[in-house]
VMD Tcl script that builds the backbone (N, CA, C; Angstrom):
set m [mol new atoms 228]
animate dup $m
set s [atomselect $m all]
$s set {name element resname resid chain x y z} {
  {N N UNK 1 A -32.344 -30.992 -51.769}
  {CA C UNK 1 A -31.355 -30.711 -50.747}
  {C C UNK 1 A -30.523 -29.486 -51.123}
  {N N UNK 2 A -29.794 -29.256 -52.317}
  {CA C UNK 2 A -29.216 -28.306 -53.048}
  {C C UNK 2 A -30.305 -26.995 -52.635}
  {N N UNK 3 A -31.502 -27.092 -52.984}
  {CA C UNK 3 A -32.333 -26.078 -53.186}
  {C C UNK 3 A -32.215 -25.098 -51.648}
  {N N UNK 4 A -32.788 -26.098 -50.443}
  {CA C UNK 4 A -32.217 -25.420 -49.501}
  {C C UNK 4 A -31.396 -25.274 -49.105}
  {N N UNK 5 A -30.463 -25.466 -49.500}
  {CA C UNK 5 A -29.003 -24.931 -48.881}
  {C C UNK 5 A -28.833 -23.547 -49.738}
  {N N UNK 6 A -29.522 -23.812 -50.991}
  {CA C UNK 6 A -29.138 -22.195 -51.878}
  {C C UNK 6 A -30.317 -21.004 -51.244}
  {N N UNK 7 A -31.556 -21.416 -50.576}
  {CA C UNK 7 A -32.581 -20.809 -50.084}
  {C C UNK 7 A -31.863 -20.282 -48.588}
  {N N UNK 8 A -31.273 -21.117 -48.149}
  {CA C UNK 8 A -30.245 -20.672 -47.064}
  {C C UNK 8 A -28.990 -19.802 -46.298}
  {N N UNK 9 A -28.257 -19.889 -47.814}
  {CA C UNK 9 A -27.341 -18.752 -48.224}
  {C C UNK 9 A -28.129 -17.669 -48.451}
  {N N UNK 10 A -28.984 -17.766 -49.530}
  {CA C UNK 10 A -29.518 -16.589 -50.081}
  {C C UNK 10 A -30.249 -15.429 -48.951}
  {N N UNK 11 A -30.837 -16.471 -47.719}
  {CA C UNK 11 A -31.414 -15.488 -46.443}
  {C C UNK 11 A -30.162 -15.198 -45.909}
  {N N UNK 12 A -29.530 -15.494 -46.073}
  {CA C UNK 12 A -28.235 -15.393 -45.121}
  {C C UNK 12 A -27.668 -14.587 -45.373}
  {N N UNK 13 A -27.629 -14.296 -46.630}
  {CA C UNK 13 A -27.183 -13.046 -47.417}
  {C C UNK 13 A -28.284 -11.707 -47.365}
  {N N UNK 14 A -29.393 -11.758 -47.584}
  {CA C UNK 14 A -30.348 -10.886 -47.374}
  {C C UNK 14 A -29.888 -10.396 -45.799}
  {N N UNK 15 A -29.669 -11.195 -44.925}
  {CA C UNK 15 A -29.893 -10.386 -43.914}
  {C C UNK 15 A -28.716 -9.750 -43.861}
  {N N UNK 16 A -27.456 -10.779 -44.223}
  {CA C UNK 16 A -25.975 -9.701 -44.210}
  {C C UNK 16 A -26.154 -8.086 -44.271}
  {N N UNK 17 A -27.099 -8.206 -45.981}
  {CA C UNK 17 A -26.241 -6.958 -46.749}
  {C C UNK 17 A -27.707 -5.968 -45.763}
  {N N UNK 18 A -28.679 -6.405 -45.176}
  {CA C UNK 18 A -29.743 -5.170 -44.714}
  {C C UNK 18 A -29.352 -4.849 -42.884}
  {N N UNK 19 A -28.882 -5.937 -42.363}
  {CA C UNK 19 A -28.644 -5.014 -41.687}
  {C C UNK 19 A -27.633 -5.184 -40.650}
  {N N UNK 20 A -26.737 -5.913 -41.088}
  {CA C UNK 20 A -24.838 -6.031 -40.807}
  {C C UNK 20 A -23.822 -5.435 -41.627}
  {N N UNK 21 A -23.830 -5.467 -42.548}
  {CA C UNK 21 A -22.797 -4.809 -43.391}
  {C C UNK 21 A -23.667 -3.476 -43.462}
  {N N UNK 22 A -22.297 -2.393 -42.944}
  {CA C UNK 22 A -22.454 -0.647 -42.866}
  {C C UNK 22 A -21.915 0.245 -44.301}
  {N N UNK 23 A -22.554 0.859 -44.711}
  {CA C UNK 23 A -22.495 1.483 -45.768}
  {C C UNK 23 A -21.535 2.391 -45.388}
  {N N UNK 24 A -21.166 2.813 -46.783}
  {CA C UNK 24 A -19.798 3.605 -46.284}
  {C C UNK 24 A -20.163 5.115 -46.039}
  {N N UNK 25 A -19.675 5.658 -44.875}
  {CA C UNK 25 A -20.391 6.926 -45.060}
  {C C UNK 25 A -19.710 8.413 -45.930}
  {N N UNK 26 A -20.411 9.239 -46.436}
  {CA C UNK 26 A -19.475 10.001 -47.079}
  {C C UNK 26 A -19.128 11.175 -46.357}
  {N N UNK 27 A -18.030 11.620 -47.238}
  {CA C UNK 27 A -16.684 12.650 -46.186}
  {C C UNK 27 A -17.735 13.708 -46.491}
  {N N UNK 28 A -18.890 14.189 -45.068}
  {CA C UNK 28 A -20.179 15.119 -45.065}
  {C C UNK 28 A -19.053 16.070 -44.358}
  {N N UNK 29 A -18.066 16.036 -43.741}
  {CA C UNK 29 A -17.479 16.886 -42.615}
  {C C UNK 29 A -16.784 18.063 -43.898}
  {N N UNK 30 A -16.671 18.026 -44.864}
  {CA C UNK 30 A -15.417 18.421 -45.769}
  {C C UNK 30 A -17.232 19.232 -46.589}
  {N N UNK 31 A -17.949 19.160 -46.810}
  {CA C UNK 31 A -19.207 19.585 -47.258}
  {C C UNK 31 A -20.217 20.630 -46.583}
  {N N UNK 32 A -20.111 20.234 -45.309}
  {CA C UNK 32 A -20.645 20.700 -44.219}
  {C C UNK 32 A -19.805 21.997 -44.150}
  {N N UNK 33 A -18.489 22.124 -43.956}
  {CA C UNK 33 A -17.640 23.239 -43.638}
  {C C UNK 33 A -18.042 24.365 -44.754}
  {N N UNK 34 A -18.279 23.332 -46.417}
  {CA C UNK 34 A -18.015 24.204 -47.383}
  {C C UNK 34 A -19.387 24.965 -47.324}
  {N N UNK 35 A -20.672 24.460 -46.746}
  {CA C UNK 35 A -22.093 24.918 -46.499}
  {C C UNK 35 A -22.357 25.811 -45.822}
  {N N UNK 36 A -21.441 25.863 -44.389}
  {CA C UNK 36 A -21.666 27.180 -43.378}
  {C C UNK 36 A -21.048 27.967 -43.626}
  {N N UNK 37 A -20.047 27.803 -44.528}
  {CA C UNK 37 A -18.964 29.370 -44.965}
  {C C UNK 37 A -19.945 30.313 -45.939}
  {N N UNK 38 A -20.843 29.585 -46.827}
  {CA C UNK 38 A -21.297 29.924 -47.746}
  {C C UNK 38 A -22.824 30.602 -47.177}
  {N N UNK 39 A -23.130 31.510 -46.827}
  {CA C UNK 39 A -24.589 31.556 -46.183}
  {C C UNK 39 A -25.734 30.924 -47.426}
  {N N UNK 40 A -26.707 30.380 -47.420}
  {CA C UNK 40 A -27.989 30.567 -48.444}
  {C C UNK 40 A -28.851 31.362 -48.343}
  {N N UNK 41 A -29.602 31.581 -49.728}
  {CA C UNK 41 A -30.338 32.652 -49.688}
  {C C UNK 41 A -31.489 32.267 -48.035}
  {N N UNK 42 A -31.982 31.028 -48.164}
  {CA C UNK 42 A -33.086 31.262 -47.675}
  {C C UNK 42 A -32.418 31.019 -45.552}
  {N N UNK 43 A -31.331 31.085 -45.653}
  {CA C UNK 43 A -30.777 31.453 -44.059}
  {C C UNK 43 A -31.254 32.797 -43.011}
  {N N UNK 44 A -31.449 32.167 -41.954}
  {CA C UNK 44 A -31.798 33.282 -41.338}
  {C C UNK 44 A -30.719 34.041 -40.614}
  {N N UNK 45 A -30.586 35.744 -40.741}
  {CA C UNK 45 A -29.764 36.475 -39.758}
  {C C UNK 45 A -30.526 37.213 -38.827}
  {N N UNK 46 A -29.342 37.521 -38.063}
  {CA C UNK 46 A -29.966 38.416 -36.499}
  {C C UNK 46 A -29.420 40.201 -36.754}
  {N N UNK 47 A -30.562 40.782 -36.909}
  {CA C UNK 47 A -30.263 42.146 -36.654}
  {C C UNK 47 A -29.182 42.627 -36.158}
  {N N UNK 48 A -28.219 43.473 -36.094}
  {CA C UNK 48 A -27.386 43.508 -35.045}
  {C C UNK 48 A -27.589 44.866 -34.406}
  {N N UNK 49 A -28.766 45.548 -34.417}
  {CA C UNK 49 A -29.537 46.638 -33.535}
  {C C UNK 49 A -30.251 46.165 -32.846}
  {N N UNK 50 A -31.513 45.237 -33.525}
  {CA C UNK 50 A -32.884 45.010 -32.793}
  {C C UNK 50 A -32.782 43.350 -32.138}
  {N N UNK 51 A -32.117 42.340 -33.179}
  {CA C UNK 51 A -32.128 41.237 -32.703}
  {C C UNK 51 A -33.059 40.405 -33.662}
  {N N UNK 52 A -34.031 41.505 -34.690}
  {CA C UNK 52 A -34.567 40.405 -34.900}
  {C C UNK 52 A -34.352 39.537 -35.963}
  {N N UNK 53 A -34.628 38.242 -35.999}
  {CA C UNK 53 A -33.962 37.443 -37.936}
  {C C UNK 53 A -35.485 37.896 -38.886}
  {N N UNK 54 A -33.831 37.825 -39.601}
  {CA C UNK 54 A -34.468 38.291 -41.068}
  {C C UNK 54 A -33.978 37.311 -42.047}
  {N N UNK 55 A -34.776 36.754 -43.845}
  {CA C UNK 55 A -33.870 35.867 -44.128}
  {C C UNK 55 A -32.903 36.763 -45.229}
  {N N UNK 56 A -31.769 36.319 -45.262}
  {CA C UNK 56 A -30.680 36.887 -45.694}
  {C C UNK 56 A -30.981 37.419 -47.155}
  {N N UNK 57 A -31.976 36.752 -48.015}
  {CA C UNK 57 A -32.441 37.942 -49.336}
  {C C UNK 57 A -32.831 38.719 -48.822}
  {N N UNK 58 A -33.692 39.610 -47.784}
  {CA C UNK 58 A -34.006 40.169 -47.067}
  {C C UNK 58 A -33.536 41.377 -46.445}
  {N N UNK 59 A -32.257 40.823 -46.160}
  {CA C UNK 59 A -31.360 41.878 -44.943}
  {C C UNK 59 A -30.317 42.662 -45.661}
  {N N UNK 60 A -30.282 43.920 -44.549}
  {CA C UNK 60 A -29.408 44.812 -45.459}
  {C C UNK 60 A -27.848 44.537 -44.734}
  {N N UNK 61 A -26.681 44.700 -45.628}
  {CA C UNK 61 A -25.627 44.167 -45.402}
  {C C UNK 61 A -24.513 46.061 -45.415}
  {N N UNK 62 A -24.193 46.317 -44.156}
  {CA C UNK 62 A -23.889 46.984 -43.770}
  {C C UNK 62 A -22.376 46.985 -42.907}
  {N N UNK 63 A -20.919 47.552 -43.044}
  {CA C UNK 63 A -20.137 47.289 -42.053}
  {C C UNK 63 A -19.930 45.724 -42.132}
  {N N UNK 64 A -20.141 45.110 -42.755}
  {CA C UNK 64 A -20.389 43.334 -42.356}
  {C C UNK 64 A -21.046 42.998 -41.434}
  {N N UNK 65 A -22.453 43.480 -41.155}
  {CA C UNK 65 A -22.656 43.441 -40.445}
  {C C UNK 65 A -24.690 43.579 -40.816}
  {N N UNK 66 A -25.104 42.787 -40.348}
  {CA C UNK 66 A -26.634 42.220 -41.234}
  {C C UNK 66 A -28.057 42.947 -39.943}
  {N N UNK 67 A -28.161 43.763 -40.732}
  {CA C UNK 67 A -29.819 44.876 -39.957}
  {C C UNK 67 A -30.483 44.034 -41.027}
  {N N UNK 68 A -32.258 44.410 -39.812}
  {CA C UNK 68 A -33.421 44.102 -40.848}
  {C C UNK 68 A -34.095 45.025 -41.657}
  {N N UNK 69 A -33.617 46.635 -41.331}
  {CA C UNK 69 A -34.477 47.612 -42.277}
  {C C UNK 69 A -33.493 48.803 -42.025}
  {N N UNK 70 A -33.904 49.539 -43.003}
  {CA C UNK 70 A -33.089 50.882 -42.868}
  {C C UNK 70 A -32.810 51.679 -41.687}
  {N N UNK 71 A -33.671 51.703 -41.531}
  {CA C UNK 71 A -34.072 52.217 -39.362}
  {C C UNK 71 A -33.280 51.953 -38.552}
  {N N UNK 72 A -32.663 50.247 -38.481}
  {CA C UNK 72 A -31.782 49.984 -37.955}
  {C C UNK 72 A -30.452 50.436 -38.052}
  {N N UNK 73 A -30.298 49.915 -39.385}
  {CA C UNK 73 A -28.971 50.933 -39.982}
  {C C UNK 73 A -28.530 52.104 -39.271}
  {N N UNK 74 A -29.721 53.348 -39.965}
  {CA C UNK 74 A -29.675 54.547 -39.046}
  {C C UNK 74 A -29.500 54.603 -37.566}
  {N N UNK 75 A -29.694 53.727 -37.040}
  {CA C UNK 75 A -29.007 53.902 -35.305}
  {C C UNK 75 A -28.636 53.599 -35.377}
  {N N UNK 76 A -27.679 52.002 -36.016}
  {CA C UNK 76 A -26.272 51.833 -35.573}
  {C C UNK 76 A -25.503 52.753 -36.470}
}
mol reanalyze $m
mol bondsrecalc $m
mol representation Tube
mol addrep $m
């Protein structure tokens, strides 16, 4: 009798902790901000002559302002 009542709790508990009780989520908003300020290497930018992306090891950094080749540069 003991046995199932402890076989009882114990599902009872399995199902609690999988899929009623919510995990806590972490402060991603405070991470996220610190991620888009920061570009990564492998991010893509947009020309600001031609339009086209380039990834940011890639691009030349001009004016603040991100071309995909020298060419571009030279016309803006």
């Amino acid at each position: 009798m003991i046995l199932k009542i402890l076989l009882v709790i114990g599902v009872i508990g399995v199902v609690y902790f999988m899929f009623i009780k919510k995990k806590p989520l972490k402060n991603s908003s405070n991470t996220k901000h610190k991620k888009s300020e920061e570009p990564q290497v492998n991010d893509m930018v947009e020309c600001c002559t031609c339009g086209t992306y380039t990834e940011l090891d890639e691009a030349i950094l001009s004016n603040n302002k991100y071309y995909c080749c020298q060419e571009c540069v030279d016309k803006a």
